[in-house]
N, C-alpha and C positions, 0 to 999 in steps of 0.2 A: 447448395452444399448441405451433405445432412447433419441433423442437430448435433451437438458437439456434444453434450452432457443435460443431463436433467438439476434442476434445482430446487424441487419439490422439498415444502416446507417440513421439516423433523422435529423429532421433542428437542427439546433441552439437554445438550451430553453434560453431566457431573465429571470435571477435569479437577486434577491436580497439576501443581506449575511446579516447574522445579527450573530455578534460573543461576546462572552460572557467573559471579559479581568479579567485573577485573578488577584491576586495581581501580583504588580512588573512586569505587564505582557509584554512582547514584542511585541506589538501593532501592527508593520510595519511588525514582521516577522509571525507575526498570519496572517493580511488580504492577506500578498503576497503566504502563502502555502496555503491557503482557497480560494485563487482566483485562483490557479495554481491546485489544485483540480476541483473546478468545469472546468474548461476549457476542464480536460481529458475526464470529464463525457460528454463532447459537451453544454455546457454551458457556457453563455455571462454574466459576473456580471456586473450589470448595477450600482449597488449603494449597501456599507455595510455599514451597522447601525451599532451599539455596544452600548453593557451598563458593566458596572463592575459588578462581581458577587456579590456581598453584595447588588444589586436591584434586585436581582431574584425573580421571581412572579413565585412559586408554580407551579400554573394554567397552565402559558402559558409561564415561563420562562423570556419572555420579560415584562417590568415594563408597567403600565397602559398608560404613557405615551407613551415610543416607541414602543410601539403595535397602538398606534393611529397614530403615526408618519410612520410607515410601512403601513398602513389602508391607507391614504388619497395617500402615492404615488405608492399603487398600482392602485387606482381608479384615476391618472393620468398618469400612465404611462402601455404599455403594457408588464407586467409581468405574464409569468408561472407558476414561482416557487422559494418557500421560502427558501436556504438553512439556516441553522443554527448549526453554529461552537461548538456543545453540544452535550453530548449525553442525548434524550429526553426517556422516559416513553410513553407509547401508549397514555396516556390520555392526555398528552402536546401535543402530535402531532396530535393527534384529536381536541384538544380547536385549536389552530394552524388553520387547515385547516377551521374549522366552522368559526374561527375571521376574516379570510384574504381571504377566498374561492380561494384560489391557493395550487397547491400541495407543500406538505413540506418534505423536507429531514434533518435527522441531519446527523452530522458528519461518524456514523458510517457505514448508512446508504449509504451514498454518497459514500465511501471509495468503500465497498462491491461493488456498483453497475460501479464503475472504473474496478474494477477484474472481473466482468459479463463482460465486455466490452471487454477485452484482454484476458481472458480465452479461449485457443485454446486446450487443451490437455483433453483425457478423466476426467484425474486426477484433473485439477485444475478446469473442471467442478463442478464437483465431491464436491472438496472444495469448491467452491461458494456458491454453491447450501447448504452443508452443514450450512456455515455462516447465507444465507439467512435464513436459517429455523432456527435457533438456535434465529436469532434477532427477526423473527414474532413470534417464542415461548410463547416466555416473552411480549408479549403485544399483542399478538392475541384476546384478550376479548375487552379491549379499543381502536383497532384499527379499529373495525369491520364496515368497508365500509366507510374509513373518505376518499381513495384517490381514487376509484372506478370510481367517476364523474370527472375526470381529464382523463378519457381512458386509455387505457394499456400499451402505450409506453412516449421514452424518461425516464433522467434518474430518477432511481428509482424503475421503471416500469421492467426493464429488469429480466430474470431470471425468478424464479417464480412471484415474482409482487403479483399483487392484488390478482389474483387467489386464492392464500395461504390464503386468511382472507375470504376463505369459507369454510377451511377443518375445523372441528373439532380440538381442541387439542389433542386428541387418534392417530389421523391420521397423524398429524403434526411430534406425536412422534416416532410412528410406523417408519414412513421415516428417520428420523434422525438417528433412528437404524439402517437402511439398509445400508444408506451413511457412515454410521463409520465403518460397516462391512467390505463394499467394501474398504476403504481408510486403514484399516486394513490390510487384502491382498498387497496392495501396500506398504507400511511399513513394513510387513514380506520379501519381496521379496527384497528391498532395504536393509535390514537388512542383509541379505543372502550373497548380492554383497559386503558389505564393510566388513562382517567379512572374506570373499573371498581374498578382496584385503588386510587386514592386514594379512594374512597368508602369503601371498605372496609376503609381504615387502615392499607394494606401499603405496605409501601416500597422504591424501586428502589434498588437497588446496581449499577453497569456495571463491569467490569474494562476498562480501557481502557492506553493505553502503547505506546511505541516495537514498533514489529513485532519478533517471536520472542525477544518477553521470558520466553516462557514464561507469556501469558496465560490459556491453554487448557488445560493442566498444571492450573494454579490453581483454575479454574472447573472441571474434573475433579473435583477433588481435595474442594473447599469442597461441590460439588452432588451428589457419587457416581455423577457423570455417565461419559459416552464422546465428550465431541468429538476430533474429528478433533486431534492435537496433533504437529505434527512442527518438525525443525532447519532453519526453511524461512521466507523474508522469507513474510510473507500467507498462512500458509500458511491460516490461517483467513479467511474470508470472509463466511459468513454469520451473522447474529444468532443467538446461542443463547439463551432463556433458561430457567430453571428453580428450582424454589422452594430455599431455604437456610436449616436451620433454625438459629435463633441459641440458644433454651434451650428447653427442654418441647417445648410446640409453636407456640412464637413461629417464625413465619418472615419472611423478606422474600424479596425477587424477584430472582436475581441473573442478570444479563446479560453477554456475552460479546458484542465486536465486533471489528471489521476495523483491525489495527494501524496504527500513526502512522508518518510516515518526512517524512525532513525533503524540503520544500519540495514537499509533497505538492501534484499536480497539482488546480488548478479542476474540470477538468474532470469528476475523481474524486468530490470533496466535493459538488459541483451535481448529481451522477447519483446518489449512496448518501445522497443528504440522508435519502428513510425511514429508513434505517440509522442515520444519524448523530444520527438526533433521540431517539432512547434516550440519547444522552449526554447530551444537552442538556437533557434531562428527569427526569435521577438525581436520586434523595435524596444519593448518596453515589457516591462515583469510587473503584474500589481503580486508582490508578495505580502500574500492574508496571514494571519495571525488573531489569535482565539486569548485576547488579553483577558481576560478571566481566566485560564489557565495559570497555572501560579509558577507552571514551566514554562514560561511565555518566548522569556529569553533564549531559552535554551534550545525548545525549537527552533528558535530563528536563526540560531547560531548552524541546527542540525541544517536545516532549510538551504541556509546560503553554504555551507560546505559540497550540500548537494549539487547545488544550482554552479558550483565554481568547477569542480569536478567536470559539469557539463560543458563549460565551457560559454556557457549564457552571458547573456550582455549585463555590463554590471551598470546599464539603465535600469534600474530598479526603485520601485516606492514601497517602502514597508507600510501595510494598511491595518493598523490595531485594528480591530473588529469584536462585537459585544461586549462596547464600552457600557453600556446600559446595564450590564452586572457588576460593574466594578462597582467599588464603594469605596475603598482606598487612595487616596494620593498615588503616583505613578510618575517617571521619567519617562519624555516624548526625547528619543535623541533627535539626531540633524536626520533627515530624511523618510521620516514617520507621519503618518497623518491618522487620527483617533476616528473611528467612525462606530456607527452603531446600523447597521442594515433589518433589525427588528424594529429601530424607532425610526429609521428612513434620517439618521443625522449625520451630517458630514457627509454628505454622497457629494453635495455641488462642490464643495472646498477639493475633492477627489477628484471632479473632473475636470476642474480647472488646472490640478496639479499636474493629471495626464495630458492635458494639452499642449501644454508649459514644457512639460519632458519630451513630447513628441515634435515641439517645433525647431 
């Protein structure tokens, strides 16, 4: 197949965040995962704006005011690009770019073009790519040439990009069918291997949990593997798996997937469904968590709504991870086990625990 997108390294785009707070909303922990997004996408947030949803302007989402208020400091300061903490309609992100002439990203958008980034595998091409066309689908008529004059790269751009708001919608479609064909194929074939391994008696374990919990560390560290493991939102993307041995030569199957993040886009979950259906099909969940996060709970909370949603087995172990930075007192509730995979502690008490769950 030919190469799907380029991901050739870029400067640094100067963003501005404009996020949009619901009720009762979590202010510090909204601007800190939407600044921690753009960062993966190689973007510097220079300054975020916010208004509460009950001032949403239709049009352009942001109120008359803070649309002028975005206006005058981008014409003092030198910014690229808009993102915004929303999921927009073609025609918000067309008034958008016409009101502020910088390119604009929303949420879901930004998300997608982090997985263009870190997508190394034919497969999670595949998915991207997928995504990417499923989001220009639905707003390919109102989108038509809003982010063209901003050039082809940086993020956004990556992937298919602007290109796609020249096909026709027949064309658009055509493709979408071929990518679910192919992505089909691969979900047959996984299908194949796990009803292989339940015949056989082996049993799946998925490490799964809020993104750069340190879940590829883990699956390193458990499998004596080498995945890709970095300080990076997704920085993992594609499916690992490989055998774990639990005592002698009992093993089971342990899997590594594509991090959780809150209010993770449709768009995402309907394009990596092959991906996601290893969750769905575990004996057992090591659900990771980044207890140095001071949102610790909260992901976990984001985590298991996700994971219920899916319909996954509610065999599950919640595994603290980089207890070595805590320095605090801390509540271990029922079903938690504290480990540190930097200092190599608590891994045995963890595999005991998995064995224990899987008999």
């Amino acid at each position: 197949m030919k190469q799907l997108y380029e991901t050739n390294e870029e400067k640094v785009e100067r963003a501005i965040v404009f996020c949009m707070l619901e009720r009762d909303a979590d202010k510090v922990f909204q601007f800190a995962e939407i600044e921690r997004l753009c960062n993966s996408a190689n973007m510097e947030v220079v300054k975020i704006f916010s208004q509460e949803e009950k001032a949403l302007n239709r049009r352009t989402v942001a109120g008359t005011g803070k649309l002028e208020e975005m206006k005058e400091f981008i014409r003092e300061n030198d910014i690229d690009t808009l993102v915004v903490d929303y999921k927009l309609t073609g025609s918000q992100l067309k008034n958008l770019t016409d009101e502020l002439n910088v390119k604009v990203l929303d949420r879901i958008l930004l998300i997608i073009d982090i997985f263009a980034l870190n997508a190394s595998s034919n497969e999670g091409k595949i998915e991207v790519k997928l995504a990417q066309n499923r989001y220009l689908l639905t707003r390919l008529a109102s989108m038509q040439g809003s982010q063209g004059r901003f050039g082809g790269k940086g993020a956004g751009m990556r992937g298919p990009g602007e290109t796609k708001l020249e096909l026709d919608r027949r064309k658009l479609e055509t493709e979408i069918l071929a990518l679910k064909k192919e992505l089909d194929k691969i979900k047959n074939t996984r299908e194949q291997n796990r009803l292989a391994r339940k015949k056989a008696g082996i049993k799946s374990v998925v490490i799964g949990g809020y993104t750069n919990a340190g879940k590829s560390s883990l699956f390193n560290l458990l499998t004596k593997d080498n995945v890709l493991a970095k300080d990076k939102l997704f920085a993992t993307l594609e499916t690992t798996s490989r055998k774990m041995f639990l005592e002698g030569t009992d093993y089971c199957i342990l899997t590594d997937t594509v991090g959780f993040i809150s209010k993770l886009p449709h768009e995402l979950v309907e394009s990596f469904a092959s991906t996601l259906e290893e969750i769905r099909e575990a004996d057992l969940i090591l659900h990771v968590v980044d207890l140095a996060d001071k949102n610790f709970r909260k992901n976990i909370a984001i985590t298991n709504d996700i994971l219920d949603d899916m319909n996954a087995t509610k065999n599950r172990i919640v595994v603290l991870n980089k207890a070595d930075l805590v320095d605090k007192p801390f509540e271990i509730m029922p079903g938690e086990v504290t480990i540190s995979v930097a200092k190599k502690t608590g891994i045995e008490k963890l595999r005991e625990i998995i064995k224990a769950k899987l008999s």
